[in-house]
N, C-alpha and C positions, 0 to 999 in steps of 0.2 A: 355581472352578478357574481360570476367566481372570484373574482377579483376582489369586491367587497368582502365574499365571503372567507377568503385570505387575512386580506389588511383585518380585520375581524380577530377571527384569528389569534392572527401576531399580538394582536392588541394584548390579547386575553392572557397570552402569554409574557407578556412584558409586562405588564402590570403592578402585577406580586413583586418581580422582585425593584422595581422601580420605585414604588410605596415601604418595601423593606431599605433601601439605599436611604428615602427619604426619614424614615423614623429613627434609624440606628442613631445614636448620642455621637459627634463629633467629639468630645471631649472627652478623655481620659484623665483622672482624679490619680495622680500618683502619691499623693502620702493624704492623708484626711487625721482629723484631730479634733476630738472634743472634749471640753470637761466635761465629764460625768455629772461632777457635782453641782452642773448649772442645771438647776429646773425650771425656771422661769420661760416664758416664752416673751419674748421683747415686743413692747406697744408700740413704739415707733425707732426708724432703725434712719441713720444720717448715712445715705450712702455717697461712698465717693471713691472715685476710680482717676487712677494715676497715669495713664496715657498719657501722653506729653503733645497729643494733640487734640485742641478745645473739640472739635467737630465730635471726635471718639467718644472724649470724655462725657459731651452730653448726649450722643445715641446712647452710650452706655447708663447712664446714667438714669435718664429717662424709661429706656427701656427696665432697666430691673424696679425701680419703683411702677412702673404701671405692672410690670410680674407681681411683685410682691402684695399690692392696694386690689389684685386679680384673685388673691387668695387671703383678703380679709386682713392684711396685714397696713399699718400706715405709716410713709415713708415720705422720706424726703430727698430731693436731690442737691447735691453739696455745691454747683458749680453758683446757686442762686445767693449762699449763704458766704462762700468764696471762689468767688469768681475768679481771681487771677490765677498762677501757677500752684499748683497743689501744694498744699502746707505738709509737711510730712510731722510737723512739732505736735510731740503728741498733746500737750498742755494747751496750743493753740486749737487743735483738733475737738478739745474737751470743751473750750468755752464754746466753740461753734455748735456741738452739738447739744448744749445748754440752752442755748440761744434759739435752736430750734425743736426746741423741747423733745430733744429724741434718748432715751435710754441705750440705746443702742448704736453702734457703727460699726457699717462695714465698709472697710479699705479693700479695695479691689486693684491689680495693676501689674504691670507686666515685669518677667526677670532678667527674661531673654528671649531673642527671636530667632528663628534657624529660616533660610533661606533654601525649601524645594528648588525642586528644575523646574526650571521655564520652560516653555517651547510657547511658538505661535504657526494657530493654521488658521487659514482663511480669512486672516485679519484680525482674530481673537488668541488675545493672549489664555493660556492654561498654565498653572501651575498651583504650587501652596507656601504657604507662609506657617511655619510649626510656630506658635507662640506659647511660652513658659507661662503662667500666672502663678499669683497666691492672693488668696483672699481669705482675711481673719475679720471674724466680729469680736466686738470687745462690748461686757457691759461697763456702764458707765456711772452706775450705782455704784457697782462696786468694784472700779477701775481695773477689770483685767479681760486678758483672754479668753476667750469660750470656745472659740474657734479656728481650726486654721485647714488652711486645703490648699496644695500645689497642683499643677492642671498642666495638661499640654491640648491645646485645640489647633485644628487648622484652618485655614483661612485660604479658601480657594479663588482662586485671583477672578475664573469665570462667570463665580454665584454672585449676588448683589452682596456684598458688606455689612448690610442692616439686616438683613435675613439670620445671616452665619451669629451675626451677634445677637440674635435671637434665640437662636439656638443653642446657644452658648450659656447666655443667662437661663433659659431654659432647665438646659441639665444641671447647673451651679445649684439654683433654686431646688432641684427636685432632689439633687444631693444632700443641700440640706435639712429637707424636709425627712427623706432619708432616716439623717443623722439625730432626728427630735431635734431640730433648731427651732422650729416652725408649726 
C-alpha cells in the first residue's frame, strides 16, 4: 500500500512537467514576413514541400493539408499533381497550381541540416537532427509573396518521425495563423 501510495506520488509529480515538455513548440521561427497589404485569406492553397525524400515529402505533405482542411481551409497536396522530383520553376509551379485550382502555394523545404551528438544506450539510439527550413506562400492572383518564415526545429532520433512532423506543422500552421494568414 505505501508503495502505491509513493509510485502515486511521483506520478503526480511528473506529470506537470512531462505534459509541459510535451506542449512546448519544437520550433523556433527566426525571421517571419508578411505583406501587410495582403488581406485576403486564400480558398485553396497547393502545398508542397521540397525534401528530397518522396516518403518525407508526402508525410509532410499530407499532414499540413489534413492541418489546414482541420481548420476549415482547402488544400491540396502537390506530390498527386507532380509526382516526380520537386519542380522549383516558378512558371511551372504556377500552371500546376492552376490545374488544381489553388489560389495559393506554399513551398515548404529544407536549407540546412546540423547534426546533434549521438549516443546510444540500451540499444536505442538518442540524439537530434537541427533542421533549417523556409516556407513562403505566394498568391497566385496576383503572382507574389505574402509570406515567408525561416525555422529551425529538431528532430529527435528516439521520438517517431511522424509525430515530430506533426508538431512541426503544428506550430508552422499556428504561426501563421498568428501572422492573419489564415
Amino acid at each position: 500500500m505505501k508503495g502505491l501510495r509513493i509510485s502515486l506520488q511521483l506520478t503526480a509529480f511528473v506529470m506537470p512537467f512531462l505534459s509541459m515538455a510535451c506542449l512546448s513548440p519544437t520550433t523556433n521561427f527566426s525571421t517571419v514576413w508578411k505583406d501587410e497589404t495582403y488581406q485576403m485569406r486564400p480558398e485553396k492553397i497547393l502545398v508542397i514541400n521540397t525534401f528530397k525524400n518522396p516518403a518525407n515529402r508526402r508525410l509532410f505533405e499530407d499532414e499540413f493539408v489534413e492541418t489546414l482542411k482541420g481548420r476549415r481551409l482547402d488544400a491540396v497536396v502537390s506530390y498527386t499533381v507532380m509526382p516526380g522530383p520537386v519542380v522549383t520553376d516558378r512558371d511551372a509551379i504556377a500552371v500546376q497550381a492552376k490545374a488544381a485550382g489553388a489560389d495559393a502555394v506554399l513551398i515548404n523545404g529544407p536549407l540546412e541540416t546540423e547534426q546533434g551528438e549521438v549516443y546510444t544506450s540500451g540499444g536505442i539510439e538518442f540524439g537530434e537532427t537541427y533542421i533549417h527550413t523556409r516556407t513562403e506562400v505566394y498568391d497566385m492572383k496576383s503572382n507574389r509573396l505574402i509570406m515567408s518564415a525561416s525555422a529551425e526545429t529538431w528532430i529527435k532520433k528516439e521520438k517517431p518521425y511522424a509525430d515530430q512532423i506533426r508538431s512541426y506543422i503544428k506550430d508552422l500552421v499556428n504561426m501563421m495563423s498568428q501572422q492573419g494568414l489564415f
